[in-house]
C-alpha positions as CSV (number, residue, x, y, z in Angstrom):
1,X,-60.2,-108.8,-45.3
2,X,-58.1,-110.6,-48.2
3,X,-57.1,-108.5,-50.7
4,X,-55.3,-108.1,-54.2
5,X,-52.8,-105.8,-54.6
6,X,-52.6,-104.2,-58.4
7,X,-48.7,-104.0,-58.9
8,X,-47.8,-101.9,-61.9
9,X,-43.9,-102.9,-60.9
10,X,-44.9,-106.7,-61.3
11,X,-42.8,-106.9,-65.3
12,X,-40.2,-105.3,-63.5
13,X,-36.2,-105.7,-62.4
14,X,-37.9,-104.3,-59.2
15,X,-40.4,-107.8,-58.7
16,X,-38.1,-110.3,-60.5
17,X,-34.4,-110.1,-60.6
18,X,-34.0,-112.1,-63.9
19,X,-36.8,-109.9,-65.3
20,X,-34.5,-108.8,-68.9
21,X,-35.2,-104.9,-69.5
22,X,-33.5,-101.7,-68.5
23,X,-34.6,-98.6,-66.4
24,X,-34.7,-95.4,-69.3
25,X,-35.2,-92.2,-68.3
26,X,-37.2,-89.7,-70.9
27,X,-39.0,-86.7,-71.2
28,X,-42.5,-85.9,-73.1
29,X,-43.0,-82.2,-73.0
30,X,-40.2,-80.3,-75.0
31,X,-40.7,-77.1,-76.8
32,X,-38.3,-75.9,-79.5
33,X,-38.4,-72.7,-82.5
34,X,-41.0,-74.2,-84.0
35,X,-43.6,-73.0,-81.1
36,X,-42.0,-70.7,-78.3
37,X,-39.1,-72.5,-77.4
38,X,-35.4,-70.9,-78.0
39,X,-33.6,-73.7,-79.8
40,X,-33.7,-75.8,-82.7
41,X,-34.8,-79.2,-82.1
42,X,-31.3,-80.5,-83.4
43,X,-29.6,-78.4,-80.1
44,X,-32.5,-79.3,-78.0
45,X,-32.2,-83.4,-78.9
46,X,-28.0,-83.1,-78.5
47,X,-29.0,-81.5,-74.3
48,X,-30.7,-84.2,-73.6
49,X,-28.3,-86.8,-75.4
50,X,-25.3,-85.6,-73.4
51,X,-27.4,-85.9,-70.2
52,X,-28.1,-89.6,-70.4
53,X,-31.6,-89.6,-71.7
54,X,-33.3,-92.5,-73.1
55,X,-36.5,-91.4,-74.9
56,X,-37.5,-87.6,-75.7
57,X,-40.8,-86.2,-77.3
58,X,-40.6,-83.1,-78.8
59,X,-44.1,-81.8,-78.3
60,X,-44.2,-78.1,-79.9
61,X,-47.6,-76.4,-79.7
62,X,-50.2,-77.7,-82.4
63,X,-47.6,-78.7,-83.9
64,X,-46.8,-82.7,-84.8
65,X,-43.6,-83.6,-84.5
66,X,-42.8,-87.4,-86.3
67,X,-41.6,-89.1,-89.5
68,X,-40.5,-87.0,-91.5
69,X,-39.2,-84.9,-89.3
70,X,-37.7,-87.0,-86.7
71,X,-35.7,-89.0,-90.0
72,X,-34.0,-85.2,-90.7
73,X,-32.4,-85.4,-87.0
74,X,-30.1,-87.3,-85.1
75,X,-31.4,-88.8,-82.2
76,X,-27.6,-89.2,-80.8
77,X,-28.7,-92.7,-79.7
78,X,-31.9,-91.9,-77.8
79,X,-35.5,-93.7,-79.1
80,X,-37.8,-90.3,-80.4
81,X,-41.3,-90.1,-79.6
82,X,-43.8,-88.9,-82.3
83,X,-46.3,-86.1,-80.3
84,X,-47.9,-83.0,-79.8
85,X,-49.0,-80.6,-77.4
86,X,-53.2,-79.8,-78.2
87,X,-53.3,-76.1,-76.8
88,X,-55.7,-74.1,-78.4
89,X,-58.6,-73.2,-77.7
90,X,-58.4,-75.4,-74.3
91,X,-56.3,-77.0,-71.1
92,X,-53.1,-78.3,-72.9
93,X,-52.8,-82.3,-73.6
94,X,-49.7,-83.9,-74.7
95,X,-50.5,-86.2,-77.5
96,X,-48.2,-88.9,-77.1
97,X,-47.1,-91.5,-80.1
98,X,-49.2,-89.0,-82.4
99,X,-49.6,-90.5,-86.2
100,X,-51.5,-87.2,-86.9
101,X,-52.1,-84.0,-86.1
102,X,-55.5,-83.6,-84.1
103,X,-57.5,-80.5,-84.6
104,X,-57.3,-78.6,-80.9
105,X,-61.5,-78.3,-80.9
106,X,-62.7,-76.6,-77.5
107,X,-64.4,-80.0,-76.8
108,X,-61.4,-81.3,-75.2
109,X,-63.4,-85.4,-74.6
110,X,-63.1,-85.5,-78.3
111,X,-59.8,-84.1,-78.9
112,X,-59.1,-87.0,-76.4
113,X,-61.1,-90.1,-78.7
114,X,-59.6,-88.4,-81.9
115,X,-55.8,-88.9,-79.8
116,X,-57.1,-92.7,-79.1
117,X,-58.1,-92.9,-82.2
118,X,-55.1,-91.9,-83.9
119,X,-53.3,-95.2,-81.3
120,X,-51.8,-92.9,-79.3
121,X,-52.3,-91.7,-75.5
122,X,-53.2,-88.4,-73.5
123,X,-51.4,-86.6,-70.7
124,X,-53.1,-84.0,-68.6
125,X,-50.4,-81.0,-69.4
126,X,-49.6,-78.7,-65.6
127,X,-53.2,-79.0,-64.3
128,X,-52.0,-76.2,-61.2
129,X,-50.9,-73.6,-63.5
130,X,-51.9,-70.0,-63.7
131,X,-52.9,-67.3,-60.5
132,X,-56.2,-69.6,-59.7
133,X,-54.2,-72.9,-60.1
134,X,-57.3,-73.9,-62.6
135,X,-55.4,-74.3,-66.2
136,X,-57.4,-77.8,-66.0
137,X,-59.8,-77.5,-63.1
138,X,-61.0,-80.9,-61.0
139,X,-64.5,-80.8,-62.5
140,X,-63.2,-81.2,-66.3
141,X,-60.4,-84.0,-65.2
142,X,-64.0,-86.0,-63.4
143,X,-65.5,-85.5,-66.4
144,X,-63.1,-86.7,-69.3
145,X,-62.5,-90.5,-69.7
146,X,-60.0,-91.8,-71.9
147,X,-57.1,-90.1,-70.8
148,X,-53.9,-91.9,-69.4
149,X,-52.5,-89.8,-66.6
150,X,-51.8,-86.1,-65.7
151,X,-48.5,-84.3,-65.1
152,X,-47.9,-84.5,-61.9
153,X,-44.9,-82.5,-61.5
154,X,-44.2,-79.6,-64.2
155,X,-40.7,-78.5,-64.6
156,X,-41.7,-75.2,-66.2
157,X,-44.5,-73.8,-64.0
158,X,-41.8,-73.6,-61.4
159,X,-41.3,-70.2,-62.9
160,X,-44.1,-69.3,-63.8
161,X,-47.9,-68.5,-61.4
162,X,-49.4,-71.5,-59.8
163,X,-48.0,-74.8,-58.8
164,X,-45.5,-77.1,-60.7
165,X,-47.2,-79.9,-58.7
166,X,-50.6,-81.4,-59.4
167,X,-50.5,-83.7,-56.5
168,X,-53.8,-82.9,-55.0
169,X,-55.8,-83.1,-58.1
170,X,-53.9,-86.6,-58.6
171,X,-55.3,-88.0,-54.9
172,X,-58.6,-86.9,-55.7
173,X,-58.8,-88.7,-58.8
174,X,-58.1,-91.6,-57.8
175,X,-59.5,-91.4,-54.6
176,X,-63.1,-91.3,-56.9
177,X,-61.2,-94.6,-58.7
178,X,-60.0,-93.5,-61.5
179,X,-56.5,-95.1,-63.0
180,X,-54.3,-92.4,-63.8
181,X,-50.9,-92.4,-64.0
182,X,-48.4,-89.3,-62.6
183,X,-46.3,-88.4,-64.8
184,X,-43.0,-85.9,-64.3
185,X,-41.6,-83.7,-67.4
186,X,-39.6,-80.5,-67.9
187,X,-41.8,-78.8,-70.3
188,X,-38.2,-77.0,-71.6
189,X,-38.8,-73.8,-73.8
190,X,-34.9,-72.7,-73.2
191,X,-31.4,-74.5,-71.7
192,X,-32.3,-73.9,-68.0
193,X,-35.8,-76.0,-68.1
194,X,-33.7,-79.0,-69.1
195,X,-33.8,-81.8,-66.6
196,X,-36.2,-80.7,-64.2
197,X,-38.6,-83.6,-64.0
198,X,-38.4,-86.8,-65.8
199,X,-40.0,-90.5,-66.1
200,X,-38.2,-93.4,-65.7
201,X,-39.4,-96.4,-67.4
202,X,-38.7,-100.3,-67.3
203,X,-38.3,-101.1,-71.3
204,X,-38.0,-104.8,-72.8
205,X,-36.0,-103.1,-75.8
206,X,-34.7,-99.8,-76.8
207,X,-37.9,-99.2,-78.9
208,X,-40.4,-96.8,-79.1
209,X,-43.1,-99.5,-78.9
210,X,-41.2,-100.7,-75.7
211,X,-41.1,-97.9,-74.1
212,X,-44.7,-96.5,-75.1
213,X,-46.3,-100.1,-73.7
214,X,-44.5,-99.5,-70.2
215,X,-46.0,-95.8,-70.1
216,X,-49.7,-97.3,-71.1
217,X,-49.2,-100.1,-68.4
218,X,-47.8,-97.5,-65.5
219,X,-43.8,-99.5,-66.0
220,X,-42.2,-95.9,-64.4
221,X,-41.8,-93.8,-61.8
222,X,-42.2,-90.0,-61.9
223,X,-38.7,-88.3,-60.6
224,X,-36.9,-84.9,-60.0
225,X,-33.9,-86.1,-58.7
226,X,-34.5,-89.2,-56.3
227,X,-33.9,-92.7,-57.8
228,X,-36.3,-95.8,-56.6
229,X,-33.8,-99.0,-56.4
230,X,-36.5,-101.2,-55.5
231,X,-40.0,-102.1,-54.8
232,X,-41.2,-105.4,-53.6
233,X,-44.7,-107.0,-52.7
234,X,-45.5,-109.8,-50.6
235,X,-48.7,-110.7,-49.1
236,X,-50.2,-108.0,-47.8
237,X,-46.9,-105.6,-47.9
238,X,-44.7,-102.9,-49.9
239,X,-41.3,-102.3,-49.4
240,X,-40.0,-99.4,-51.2
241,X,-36.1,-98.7,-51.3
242,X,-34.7,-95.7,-52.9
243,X,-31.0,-95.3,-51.5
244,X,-30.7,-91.1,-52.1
245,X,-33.9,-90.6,-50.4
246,X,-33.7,-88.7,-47.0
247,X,-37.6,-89.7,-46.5
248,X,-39.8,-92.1,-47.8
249,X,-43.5,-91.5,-47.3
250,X,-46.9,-93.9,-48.0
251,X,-50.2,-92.0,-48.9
252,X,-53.9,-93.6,-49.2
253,X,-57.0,-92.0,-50.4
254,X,-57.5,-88.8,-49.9
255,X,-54.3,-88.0,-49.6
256,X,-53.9,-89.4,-46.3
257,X,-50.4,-90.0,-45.2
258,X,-50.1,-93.1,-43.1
259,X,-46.7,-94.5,-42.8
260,X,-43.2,-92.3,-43.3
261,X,-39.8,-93.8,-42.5
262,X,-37.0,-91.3,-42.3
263,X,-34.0,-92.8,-44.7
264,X,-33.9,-95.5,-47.8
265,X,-36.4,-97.7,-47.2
266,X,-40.2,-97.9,-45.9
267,X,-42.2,-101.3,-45.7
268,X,-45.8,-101.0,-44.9
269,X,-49.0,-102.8,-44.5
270,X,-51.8,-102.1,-46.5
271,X,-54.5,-100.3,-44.5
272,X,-57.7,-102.5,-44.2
273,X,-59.5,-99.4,-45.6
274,X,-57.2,-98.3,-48.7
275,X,-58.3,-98.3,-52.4
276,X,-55.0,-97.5,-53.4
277,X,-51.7,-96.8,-51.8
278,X,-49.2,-94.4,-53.6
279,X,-45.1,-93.8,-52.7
280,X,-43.4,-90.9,-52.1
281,X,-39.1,-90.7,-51.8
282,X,-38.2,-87.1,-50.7
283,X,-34.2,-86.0,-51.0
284,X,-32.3,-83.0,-50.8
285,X,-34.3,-79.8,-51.7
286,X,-36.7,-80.5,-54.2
287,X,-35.6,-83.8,-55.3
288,X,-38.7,-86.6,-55.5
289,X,-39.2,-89.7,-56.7
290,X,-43.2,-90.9,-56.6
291,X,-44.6,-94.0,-57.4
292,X,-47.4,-95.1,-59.2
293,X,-50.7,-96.1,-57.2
294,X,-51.3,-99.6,-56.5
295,X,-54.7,-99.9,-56.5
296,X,-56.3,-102.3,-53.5
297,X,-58.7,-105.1,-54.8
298,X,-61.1,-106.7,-51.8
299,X,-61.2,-110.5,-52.2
């Protein structure tokens, strides 16, 4: 059966090689002593300047974090994100390009319109935390609409009960068709949760509109380690190249793994049966890299 094949890489270096941008790696969830992390947000911003990042969002607990504030610091050349991370009273949701602070009511489907509202965007915050794995249970993440994507790696709840990985509850949602993207952050609270997991994104400028429109329009990949160097489509194909990945894997709905390649580079064909087709590049220990789905049209 024809099909169309939803590329979220098609404004990309990785589709077109004249395509004018650059790959900028950021992260969205970063505490600092104004909630429970153990540095200033001065230090914090300097550790991830001297580590190459791009973008950073300091995302301090109820707390918004924007102009003014951002004016008072030096951004030591990287593009600051206005935000917040909603946690009272509820899961946590990063509030992301946040113009205002939103009140954290225990109705979490309107703290997420107020956060569209406001012209911003909301990430699902470490849906596998805690002993039951149920910070943000399944049934609530069916339920809510609105939202952009969930955290699908959490740098943080490494050390902490439950799973850094929300992988599961990712598959499921879209396997019901939803359009979420995965996103990858560090969720630092001191020096050793510093680039854990990050998002690299394909940016026109160094902006923060840039950089928020290739989040919104799933422009990134999701990493802890593992960089993609290319992804191609063609006909009814997807080659995926990532040259420090020991093992590159392709999933469908639920889940189901059907094609791995051990080494750099997988190309597939879509299954006849897939609604969507995510990416997975697995290196040394717990490096990843993971792709966003590409959702399967039926012509």
């Amino acid at each position: 059966m024809p099909m169309n094949i939803l590329n979220p890489y098609a404004q990309t270096s990785f589709a077109n090689n004249n395509c004018r941008g650059q790959w900028l790696r950021g992260n969205l969830h970063t505490h600092t002593t104004f909630s429970d992390g153990t540095r200033p947000r001065q230090e914090v911003i300097d550790d991830y300047a001297r580590r190459g990042y791009g973008f950073l969002m300091l995302s301090d607990h109820d707390i918004l974090t924007a102009e003014p504030d951002y004016a008072a610091l030096d951004p030591r050349g990287m593009v600051l994100i206005p935000g917040n991370e909603i946690s009272a009273n509820g899961p946590h949701l990063l509030h992301v390009n946040a113009r205002t602070r939103v009140d954290p009511r225990p109705l979490r489907q309107a703290v997420i319109n107020d956060a569209v509202a406001d012209r911003g965007f909301v990430i699902v915050n470490h849906p596998n935390w805690q002993e039951k794995f149920d910070h943000c249970p399944l049934a609530r993440m069916s339920e809510w609409i609105g939202y952009l994507g969930l955290e699908i790696y959490n740098g943080v709840i490494s050390r902490l009960h439950g799973s850094a990985y929300a992988l599961d509850k990712w598959d499921m949602l879209l396997s019901a068709g939803r359009r979420l993207w995965g996103f990858a952050n560090d969720d630092s609270h001191a020096p050793f949760d510093v680039e854990i997991g990050w998002n690299v994104a394909f940016v026109t400028d160094h902006s923060p509109d840039a950089i928020l429109d290739a989040l919104v329009a799933g422009r990134f990949y999701a990493s802890t380690g593992v960089t993609i160097s290319d992804i191609r489509v063609q006909d009814d194909t997807i080659t995926v190249r990532a040259e420090n990945a020991q093992r590159i894997v392709a999933l469908q709905q639920v889940g189901k793994r059907f094609a791995t390649a051990d080494g750099p580079e997988l190309r597939v064909t879509i299954p006849p049966d897939a609604a969507y087709v995510r990416f997975e590049c697995w290196g040394q220990g717990e490096q990843f890299a993971w792709t966003q789905p590409f959702l399967i049209e039926k012509t």
